[in-house]
mmJSON file of the N, C-alpha and C atoms, coordinates in Angstrom:
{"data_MODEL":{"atom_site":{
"group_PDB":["ATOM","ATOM","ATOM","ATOM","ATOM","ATOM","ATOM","ATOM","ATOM","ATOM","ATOM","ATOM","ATOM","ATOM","ATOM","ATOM","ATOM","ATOM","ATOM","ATOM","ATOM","ATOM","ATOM","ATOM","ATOM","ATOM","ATOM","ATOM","ATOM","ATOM","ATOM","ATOM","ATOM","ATOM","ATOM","ATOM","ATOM","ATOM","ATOM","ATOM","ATOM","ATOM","ATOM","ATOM","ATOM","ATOM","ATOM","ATOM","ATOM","ATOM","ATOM","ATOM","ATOM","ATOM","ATOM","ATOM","ATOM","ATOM","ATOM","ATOM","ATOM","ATOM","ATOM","ATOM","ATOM","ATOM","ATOM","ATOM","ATOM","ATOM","ATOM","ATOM","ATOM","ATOM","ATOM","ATOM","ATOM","ATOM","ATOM","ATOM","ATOM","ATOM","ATOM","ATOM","ATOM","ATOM","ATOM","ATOM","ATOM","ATOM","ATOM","ATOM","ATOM","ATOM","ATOM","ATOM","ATOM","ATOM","ATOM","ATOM","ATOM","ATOM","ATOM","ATOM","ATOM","ATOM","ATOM","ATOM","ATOM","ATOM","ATOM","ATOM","ATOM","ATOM","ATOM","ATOM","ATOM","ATOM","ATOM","ATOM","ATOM","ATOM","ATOM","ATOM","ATOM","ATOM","ATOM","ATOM","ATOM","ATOM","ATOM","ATOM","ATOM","ATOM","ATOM","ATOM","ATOM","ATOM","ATOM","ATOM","ATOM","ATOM","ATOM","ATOM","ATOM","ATOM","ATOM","ATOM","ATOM","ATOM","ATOM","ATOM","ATOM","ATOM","ATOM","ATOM","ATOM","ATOM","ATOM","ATOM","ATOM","ATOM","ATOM","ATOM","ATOM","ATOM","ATOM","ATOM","ATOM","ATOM","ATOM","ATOM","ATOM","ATOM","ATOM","ATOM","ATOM","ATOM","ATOM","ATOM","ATOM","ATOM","ATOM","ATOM","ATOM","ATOM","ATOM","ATOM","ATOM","ATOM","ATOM","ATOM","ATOM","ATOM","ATOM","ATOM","ATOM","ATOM","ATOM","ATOM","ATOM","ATOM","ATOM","ATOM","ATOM","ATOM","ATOM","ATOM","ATOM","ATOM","ATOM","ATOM","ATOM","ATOM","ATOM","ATOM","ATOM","ATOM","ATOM","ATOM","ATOM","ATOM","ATOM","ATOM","ATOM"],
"id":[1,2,3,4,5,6,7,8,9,10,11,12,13,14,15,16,17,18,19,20,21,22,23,24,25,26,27,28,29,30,31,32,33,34,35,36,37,38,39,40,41,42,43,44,45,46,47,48,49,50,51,52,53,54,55,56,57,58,59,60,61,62,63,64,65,66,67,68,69,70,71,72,73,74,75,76,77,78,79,80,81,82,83,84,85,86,87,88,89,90,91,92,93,94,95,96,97,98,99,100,101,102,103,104,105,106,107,108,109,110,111,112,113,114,115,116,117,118,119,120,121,122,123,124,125,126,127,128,129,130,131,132,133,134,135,136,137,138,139,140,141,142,143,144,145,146,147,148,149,150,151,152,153,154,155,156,157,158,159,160,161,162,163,164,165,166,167,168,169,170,171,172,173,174,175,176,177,178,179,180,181,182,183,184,185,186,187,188,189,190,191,192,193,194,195,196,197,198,199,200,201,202,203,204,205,206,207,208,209,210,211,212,213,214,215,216,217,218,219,220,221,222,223,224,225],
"type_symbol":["N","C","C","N","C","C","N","C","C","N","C","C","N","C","C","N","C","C","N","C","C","N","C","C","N","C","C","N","C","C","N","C","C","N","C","C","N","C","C","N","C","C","N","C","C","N","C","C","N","C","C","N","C","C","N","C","C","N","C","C","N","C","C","N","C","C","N","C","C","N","C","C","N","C","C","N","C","C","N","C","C","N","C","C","N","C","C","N","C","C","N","C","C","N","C","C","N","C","C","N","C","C","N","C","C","N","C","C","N","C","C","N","C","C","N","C","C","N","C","C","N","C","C","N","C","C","N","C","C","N","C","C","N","C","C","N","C","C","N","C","C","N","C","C","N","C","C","N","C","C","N","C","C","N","C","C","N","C","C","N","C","C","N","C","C","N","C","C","N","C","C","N","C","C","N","C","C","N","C","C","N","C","C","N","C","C","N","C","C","N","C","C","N","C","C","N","C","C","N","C","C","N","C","C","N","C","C","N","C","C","N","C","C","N","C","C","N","C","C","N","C","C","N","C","C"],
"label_atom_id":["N","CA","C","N","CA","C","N","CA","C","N","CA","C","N","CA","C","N","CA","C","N","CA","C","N","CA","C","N","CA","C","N","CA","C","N","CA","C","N","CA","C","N","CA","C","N","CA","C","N","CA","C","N","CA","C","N","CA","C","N","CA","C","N","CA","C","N","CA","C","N","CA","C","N","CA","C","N","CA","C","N","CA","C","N","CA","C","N","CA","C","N","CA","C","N","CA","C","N","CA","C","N","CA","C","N","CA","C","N","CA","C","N","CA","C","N","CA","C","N","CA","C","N","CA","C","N","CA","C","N","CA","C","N","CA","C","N","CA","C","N","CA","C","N","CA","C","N","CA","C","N","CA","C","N","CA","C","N","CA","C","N","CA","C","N","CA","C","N","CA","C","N","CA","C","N","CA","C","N","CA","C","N","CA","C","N","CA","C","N","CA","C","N","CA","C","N","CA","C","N","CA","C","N","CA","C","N","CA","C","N","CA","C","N","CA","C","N","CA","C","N","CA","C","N","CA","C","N","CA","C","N","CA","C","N","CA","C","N","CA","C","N","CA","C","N","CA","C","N","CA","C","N","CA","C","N","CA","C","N","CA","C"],
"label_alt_id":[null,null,null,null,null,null,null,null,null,null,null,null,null,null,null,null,null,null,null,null,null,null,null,null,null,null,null,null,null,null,null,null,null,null,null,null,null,null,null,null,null,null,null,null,null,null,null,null,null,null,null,null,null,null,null,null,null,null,null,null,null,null,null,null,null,null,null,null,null,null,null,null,null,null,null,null,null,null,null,null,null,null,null,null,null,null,null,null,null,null,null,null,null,null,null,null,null,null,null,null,null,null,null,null,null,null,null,null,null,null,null,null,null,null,null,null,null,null,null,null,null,null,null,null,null,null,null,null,null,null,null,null,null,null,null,null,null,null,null,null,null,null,null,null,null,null,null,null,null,null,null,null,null,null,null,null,null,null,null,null,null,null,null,null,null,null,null,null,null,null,null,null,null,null,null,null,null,null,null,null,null,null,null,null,null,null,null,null,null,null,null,null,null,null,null,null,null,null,null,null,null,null,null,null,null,null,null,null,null,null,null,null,null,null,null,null,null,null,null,null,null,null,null,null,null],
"label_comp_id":["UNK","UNK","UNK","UNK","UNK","UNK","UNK","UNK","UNK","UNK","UNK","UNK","UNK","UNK","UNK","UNK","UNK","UNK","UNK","UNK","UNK","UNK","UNK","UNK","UNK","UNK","UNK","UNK","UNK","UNK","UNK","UNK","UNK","UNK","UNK","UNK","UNK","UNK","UNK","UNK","UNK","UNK","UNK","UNK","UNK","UNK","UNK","UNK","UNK","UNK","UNK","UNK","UNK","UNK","UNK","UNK","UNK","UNK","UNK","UNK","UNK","UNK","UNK","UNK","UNK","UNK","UNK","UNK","UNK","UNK","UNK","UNK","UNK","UNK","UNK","UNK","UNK","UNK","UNK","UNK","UNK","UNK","UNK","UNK","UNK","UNK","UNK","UNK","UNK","UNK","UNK","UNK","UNK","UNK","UNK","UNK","UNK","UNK","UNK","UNK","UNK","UNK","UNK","UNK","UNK","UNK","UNK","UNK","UNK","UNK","UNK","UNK","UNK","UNK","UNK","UNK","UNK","UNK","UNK","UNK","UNK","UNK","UNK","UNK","UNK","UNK","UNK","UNK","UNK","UNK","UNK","UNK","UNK","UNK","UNK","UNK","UNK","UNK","UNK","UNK","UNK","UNK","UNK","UNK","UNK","UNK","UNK","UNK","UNK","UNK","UNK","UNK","UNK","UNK","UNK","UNK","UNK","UNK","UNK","UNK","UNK","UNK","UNK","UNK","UNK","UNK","UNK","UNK","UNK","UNK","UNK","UNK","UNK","UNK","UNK","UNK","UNK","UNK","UNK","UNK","UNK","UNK","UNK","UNK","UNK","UNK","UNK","UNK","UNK","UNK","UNK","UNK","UNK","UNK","UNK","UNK","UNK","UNK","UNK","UNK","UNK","UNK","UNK","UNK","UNK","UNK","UNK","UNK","UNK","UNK","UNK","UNK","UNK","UNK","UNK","UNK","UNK","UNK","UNK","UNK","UNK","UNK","UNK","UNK","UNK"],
"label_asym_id":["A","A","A","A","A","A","A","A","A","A","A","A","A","A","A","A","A","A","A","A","A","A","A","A","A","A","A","A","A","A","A","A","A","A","A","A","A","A","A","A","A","A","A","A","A","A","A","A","A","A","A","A","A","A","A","A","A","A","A","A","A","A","A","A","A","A","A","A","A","A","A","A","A","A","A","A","A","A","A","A","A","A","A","A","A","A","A","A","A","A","A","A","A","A","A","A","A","A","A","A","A","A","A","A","A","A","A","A","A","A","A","A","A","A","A","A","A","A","A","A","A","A","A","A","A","A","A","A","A","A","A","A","A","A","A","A","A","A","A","A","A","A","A","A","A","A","A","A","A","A","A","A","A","A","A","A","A","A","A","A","A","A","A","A","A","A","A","A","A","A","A","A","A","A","A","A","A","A","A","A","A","A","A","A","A","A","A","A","A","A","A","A","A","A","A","A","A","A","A","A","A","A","A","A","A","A","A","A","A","A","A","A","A","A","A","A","A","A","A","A","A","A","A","A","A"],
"label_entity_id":["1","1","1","1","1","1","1","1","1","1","1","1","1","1","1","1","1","1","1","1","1","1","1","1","1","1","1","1","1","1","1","1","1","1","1","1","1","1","1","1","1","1","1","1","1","1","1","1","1","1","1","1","1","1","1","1","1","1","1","1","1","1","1","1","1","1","1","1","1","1","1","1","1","1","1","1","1","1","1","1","1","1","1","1","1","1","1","1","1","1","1","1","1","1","1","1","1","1","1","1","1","1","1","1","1","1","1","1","1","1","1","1","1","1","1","1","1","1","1","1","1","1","1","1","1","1","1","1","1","1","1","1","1","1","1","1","1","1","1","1","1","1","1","1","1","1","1","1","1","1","1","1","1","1","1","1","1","1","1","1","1","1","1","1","1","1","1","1","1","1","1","1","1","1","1","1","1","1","1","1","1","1","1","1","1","1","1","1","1","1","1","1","1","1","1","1","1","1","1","1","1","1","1","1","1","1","1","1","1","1","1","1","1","1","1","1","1","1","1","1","1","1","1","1","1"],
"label_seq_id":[1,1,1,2,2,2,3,3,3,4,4,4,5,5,5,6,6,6,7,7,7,8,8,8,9,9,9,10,10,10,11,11,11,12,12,12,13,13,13,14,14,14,15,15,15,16,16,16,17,17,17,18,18,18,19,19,19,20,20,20,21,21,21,22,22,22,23,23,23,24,24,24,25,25,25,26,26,26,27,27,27,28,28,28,29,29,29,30,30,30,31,31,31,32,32,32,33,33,33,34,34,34,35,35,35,36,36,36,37,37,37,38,38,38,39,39,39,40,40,40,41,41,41,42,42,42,43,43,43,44,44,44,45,45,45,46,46,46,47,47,47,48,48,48,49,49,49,50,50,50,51,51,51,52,52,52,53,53,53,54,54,54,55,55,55,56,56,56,57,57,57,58,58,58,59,59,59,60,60,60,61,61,61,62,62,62,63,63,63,64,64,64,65,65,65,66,66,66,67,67,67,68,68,68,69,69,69,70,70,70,71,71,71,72,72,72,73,73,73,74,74,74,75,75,75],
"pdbx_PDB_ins_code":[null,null,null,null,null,null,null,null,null,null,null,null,null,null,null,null,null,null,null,null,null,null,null,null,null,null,null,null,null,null,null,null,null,null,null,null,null,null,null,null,null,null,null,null,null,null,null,null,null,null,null,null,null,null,null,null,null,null,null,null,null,null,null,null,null,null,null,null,null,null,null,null,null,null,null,null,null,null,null,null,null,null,null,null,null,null,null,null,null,null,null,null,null,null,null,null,null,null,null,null,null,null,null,null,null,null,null,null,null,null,null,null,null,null,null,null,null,null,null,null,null,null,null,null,null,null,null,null,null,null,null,null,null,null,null,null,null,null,null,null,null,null,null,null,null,null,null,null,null,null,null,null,null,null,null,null,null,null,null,null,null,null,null,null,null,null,null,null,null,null,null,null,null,null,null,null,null,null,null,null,null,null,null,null,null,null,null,null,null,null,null,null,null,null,null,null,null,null,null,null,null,null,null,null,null,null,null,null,null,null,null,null,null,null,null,null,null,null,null,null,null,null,null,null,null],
"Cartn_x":[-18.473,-17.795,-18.552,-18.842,-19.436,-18.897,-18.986,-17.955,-17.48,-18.301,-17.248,-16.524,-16.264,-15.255,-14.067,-14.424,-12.797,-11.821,-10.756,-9.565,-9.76,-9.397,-8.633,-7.385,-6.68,-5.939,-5.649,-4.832,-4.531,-3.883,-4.469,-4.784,-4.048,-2.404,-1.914,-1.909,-2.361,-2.326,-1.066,-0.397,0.693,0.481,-0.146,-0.602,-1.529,-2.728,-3.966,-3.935,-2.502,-2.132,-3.202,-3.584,-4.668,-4.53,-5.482,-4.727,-6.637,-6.821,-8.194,-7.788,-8.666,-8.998,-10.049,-9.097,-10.548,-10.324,-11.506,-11.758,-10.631,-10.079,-9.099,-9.452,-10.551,-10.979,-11.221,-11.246,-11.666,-10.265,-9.156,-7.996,-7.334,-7.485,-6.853,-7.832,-9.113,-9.655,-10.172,-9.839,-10.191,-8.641,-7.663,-6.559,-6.904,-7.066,-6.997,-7.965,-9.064,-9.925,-9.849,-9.403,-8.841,-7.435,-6.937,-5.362,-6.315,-7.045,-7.772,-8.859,-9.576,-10.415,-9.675,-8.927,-8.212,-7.031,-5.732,-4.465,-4.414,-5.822,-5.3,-4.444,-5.085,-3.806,-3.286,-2.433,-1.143,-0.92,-0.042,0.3,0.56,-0.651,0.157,-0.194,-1.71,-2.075,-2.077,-1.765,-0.568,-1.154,-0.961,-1.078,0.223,-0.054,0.637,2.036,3.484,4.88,4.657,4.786,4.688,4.01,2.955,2.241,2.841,3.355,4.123,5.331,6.113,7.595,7.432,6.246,5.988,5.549,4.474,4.451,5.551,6.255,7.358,8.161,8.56,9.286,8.827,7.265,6.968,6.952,6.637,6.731,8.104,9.111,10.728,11.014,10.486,10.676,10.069,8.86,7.725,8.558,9.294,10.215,11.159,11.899,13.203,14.086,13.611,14.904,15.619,14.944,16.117,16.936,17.135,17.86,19.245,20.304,21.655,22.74,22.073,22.34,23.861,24.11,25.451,25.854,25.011,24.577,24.811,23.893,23.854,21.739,21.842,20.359,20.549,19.355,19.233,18.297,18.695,17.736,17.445],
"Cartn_y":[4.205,2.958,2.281,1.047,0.264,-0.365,-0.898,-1.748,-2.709,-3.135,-4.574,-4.325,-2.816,-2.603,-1.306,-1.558,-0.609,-1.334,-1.376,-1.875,-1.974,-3.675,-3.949,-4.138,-3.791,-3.802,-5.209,-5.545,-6.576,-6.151,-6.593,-5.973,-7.556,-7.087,-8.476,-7.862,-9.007,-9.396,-9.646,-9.801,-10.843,-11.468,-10.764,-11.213,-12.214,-12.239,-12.893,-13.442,-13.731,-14.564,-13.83,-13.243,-13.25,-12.036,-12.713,-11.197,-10.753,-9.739,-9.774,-8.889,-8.766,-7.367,-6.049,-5.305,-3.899,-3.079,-2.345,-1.323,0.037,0.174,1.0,2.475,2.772,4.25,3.961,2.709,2.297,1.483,1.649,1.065,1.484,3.019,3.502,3.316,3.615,3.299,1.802,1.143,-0.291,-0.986,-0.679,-0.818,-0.029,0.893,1.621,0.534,0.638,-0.194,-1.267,-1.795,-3.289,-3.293,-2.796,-2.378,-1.711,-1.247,0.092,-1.421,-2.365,-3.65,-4.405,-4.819,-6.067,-5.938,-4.875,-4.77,-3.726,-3.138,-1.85,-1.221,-0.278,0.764,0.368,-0.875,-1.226,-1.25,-0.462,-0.605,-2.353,-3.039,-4.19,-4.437,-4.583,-4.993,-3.656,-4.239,-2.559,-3.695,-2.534,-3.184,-3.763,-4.858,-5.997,-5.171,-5.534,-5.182,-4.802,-6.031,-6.564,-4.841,-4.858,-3.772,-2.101,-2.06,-0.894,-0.939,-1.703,-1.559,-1.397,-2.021,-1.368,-0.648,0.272,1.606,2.778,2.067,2.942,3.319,2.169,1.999,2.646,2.646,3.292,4.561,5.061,6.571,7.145,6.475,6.404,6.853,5.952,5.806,6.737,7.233,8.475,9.479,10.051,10.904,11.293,10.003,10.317,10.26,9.527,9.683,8.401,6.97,6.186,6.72,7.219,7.691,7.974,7.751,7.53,8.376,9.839,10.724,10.958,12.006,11.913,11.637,10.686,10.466,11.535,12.511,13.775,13.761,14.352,14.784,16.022,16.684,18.283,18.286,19.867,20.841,21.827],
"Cartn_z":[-12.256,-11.948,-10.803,-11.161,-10.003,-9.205,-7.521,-7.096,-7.424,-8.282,-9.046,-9.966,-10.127,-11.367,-10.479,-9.105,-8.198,-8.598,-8.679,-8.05,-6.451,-6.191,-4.835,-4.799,-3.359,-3.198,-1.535,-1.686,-0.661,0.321,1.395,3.08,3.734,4.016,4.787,6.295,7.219,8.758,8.962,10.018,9.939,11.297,12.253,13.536,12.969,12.803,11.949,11.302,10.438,9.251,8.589,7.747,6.871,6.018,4.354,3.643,3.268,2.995,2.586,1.518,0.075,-0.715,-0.488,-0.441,0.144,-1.696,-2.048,-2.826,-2.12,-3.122,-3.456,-2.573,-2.943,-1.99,-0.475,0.155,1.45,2.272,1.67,2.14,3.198,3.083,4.904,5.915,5.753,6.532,7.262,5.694,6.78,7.336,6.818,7.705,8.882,9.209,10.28,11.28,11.037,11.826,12.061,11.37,11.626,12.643,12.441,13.535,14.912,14.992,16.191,16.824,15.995,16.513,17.172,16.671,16.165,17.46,17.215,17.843,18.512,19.331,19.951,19.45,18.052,17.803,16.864,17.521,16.916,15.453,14.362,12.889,12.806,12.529,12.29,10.978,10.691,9.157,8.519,7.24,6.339,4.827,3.67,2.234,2.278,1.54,0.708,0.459,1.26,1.127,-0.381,-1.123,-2.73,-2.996,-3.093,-3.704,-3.641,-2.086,-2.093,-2.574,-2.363,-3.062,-4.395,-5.844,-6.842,-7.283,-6.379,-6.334,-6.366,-5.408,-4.741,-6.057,-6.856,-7.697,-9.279,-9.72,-10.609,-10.171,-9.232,-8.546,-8.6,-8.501,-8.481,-10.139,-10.66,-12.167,-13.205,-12.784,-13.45,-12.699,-12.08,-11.565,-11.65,-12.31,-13.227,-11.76,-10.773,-9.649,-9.382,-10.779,-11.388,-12.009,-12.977,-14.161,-12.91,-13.563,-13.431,-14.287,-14.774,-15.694,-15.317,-14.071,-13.703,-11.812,-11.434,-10.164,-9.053,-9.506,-8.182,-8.539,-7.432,-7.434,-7.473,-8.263,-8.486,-7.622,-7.363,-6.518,-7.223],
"occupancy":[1.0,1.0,1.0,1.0,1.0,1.0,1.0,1.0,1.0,1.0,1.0,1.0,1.0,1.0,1.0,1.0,1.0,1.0,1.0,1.0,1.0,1.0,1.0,1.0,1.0,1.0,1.0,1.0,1.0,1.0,1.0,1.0,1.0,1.0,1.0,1.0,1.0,1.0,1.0,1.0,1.0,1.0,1.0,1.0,1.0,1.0,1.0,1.0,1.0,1.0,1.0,1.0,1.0,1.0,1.0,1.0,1.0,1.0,1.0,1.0,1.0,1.0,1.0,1.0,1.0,1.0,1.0,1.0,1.0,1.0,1.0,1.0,1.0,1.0,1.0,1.0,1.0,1.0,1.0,1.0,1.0,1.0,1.0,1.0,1.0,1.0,1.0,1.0,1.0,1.0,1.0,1.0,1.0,1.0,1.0,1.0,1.0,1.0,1.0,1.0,1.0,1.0,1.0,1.0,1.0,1.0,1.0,1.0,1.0,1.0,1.0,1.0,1.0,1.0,1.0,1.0,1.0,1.0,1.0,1.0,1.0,1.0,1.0,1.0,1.0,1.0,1.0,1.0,1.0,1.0,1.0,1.0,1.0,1.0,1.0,1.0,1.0,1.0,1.0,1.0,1.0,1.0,1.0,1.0,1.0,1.0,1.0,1.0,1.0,1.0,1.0,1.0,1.0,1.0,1.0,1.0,1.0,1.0,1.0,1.0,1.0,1.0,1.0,1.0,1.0,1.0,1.0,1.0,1.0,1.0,1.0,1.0,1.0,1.0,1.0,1.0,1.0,1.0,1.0,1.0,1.0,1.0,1.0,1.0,1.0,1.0,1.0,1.0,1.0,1.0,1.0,1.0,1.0,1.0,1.0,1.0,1.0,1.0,1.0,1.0,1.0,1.0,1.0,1.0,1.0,1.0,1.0,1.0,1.0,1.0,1.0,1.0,1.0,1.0,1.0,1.0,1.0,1.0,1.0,1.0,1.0,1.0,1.0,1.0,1.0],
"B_iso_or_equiv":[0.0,0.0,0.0,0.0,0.0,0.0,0.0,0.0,0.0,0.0,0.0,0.0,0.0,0.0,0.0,0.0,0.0,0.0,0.0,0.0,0.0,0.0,0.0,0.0,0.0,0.0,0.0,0.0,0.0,0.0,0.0,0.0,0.0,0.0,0.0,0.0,0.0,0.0,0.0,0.0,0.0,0.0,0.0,0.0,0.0,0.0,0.0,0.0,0.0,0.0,0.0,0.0,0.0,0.0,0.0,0.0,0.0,0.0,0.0,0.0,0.0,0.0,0.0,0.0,0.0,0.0,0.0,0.0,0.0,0.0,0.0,0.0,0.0,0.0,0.0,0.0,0.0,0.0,0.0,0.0,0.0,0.0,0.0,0.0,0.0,0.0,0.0,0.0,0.0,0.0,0.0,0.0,0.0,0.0,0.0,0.0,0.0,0.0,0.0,0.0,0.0,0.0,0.0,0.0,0.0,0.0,0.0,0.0,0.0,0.0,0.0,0.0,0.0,0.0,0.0,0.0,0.0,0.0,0.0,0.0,0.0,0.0,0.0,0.0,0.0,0.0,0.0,0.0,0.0,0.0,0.0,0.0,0.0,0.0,0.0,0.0,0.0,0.0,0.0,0.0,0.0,0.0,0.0,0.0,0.0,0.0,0.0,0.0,0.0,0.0,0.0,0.0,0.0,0.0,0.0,0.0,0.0,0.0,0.0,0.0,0.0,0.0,0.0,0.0,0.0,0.0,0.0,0.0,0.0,0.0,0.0,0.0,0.0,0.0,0.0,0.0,0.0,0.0,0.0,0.0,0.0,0.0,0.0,0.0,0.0,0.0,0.0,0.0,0.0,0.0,0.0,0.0,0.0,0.0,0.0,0.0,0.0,0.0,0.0,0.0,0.0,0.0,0.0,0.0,0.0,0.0,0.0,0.0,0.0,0.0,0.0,0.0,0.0,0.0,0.0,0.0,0.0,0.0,0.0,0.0,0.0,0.0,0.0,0.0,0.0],
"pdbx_formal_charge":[null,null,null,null,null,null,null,null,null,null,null,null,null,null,null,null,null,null,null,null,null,null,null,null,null,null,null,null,null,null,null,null,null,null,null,null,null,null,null,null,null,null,null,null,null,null,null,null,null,null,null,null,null,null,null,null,null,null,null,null,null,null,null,null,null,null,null,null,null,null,null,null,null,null,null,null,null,null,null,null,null,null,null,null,null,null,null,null,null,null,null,null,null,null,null,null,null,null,null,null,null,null,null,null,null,null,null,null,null,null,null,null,null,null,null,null,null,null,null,null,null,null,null,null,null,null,null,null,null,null,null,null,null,null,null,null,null,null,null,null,null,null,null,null,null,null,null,null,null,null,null,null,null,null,null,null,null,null,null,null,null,null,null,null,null,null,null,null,null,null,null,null,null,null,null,null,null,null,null,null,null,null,null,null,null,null,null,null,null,null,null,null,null,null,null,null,null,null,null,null,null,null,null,null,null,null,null,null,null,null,null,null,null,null,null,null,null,null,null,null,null,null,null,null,null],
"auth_seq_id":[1,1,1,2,2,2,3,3,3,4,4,4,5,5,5,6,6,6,7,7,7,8,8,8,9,9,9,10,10,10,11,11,11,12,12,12,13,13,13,14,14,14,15,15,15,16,16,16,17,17,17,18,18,18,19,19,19,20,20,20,21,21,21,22,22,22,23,23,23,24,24,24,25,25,25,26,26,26,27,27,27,28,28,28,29,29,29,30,30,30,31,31,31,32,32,32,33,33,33,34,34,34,35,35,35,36,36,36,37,37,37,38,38,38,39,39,39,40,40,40,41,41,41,42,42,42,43,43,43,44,44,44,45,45,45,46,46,46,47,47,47,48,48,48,49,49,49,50,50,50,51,51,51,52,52,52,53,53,53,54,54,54,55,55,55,56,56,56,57,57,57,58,58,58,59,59,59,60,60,60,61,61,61,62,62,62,63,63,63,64,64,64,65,65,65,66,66,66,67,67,67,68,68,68,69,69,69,70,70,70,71,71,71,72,72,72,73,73,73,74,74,74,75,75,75],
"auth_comp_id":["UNK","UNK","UNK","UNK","UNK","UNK","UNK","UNK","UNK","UNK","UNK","UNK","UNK","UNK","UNK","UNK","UNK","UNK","UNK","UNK","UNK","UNK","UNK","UNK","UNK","UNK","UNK","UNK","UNK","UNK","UNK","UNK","UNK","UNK","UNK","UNK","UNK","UNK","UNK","UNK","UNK","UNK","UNK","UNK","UNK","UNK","UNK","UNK","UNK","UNK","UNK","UNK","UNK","UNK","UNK","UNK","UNK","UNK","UNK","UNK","UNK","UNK","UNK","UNK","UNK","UNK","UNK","UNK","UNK","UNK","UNK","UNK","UNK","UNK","UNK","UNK","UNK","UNK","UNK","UNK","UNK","UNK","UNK","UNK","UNK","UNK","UNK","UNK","UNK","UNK","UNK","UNK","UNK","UNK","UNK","UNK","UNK","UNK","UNK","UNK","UNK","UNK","UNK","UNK","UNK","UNK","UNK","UNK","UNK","UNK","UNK","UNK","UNK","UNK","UNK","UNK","UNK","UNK","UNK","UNK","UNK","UNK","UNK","UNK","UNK","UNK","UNK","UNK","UNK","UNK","UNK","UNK","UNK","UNK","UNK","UNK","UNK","UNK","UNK","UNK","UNK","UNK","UNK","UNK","UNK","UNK","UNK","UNK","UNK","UNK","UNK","UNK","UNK","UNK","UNK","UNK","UNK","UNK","UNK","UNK","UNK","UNK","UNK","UNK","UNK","UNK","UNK","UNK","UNK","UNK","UNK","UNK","UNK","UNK","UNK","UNK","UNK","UNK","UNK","UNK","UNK","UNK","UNK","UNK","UNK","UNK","UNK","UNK","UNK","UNK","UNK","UNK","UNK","UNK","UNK","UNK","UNK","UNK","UNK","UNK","UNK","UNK","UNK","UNK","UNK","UNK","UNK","UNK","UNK","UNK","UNK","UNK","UNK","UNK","UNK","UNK","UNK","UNK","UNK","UNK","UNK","UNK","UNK","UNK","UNK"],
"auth_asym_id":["A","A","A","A","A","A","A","A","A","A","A","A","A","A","A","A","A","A","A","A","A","A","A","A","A","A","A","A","A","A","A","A","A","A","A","A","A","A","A","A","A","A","A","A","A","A","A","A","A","A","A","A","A","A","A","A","A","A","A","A","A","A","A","A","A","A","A","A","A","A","A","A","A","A","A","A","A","A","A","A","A","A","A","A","A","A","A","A","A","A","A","A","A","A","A","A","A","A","A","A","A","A","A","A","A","A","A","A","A","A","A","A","A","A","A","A","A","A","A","A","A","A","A","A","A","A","A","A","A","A","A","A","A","A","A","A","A","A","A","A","A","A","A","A","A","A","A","A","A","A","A","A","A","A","A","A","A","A","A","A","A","A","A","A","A","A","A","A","A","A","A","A","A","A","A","A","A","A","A","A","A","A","A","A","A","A","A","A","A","A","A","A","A","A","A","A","A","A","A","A","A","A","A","A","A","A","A","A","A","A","A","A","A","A","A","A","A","A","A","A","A","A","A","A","A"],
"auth_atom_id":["N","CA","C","N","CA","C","N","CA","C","N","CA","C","N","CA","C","N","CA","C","N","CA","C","N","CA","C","N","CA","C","N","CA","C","N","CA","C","N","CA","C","N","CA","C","N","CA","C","N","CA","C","N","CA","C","N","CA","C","N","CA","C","N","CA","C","N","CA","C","N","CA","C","N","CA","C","N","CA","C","N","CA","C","N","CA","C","N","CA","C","N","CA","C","N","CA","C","N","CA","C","N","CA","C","N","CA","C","N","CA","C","N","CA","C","N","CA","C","N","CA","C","N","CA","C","N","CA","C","N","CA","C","N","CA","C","N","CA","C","N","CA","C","N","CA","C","N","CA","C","N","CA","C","N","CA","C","N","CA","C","N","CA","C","N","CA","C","N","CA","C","N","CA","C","N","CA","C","N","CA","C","N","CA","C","N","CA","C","N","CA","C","N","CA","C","N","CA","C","N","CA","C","N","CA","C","N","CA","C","N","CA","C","N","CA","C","N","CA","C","N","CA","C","N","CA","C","N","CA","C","N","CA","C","N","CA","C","N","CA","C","N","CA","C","N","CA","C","N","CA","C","N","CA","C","N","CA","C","N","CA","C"],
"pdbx_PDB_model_num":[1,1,1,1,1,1,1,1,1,1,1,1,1,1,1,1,1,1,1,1,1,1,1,1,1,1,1,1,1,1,1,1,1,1,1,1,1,1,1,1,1,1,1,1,1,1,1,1,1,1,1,1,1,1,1,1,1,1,1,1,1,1,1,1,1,1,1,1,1,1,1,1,1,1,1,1,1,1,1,1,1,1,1,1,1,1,1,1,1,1,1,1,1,1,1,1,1,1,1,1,1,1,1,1,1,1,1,1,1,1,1,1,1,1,1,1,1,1,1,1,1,1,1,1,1,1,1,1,1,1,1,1,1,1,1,1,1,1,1,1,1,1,1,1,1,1,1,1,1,1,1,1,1,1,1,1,1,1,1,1,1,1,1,1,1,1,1,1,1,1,1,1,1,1,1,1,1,1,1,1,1,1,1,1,1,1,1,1,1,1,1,1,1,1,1,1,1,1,1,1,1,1,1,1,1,1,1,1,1,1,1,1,1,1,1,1,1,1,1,1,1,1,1,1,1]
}}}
């Protein structure tokens, strides 16, 4: 796979206003550096809300911990 065929993923600022796309294998680290340059440290630029909450949600869903069978969770 070549870099023009990764998946990006969207890198929002909110200090910076600004969203950029990074390659999928380089996403913690350029959040990281960009927060460690940028905001001392600070967790500020994070992937795209949008992108995690539908992760969250197919991960939820490939898990079966939607399903509403008899609303208890097994252990």
């Amino acid at each position: 796979m070549t870099s023009d065929d990764e998946p990006t993923v969207p890198i929002v600022c909110s200090a910076c206003d600004t969203t950029t796309r990074v390659p999928l294998p380089e996403v913690a680290e350029a959040v990281d550096r960009h927060n460690e340059n940028v905001h001392d440290g600070e967790a500020i630029a994070e992937i795209d809300p949008a992108i995690v909450e539908s992760l969250a949600d197919l991960v939820a869903e490939d898990m079966g911990l939607l399903d509403d069978d008899d609303g208890g969770y097994d252990r």
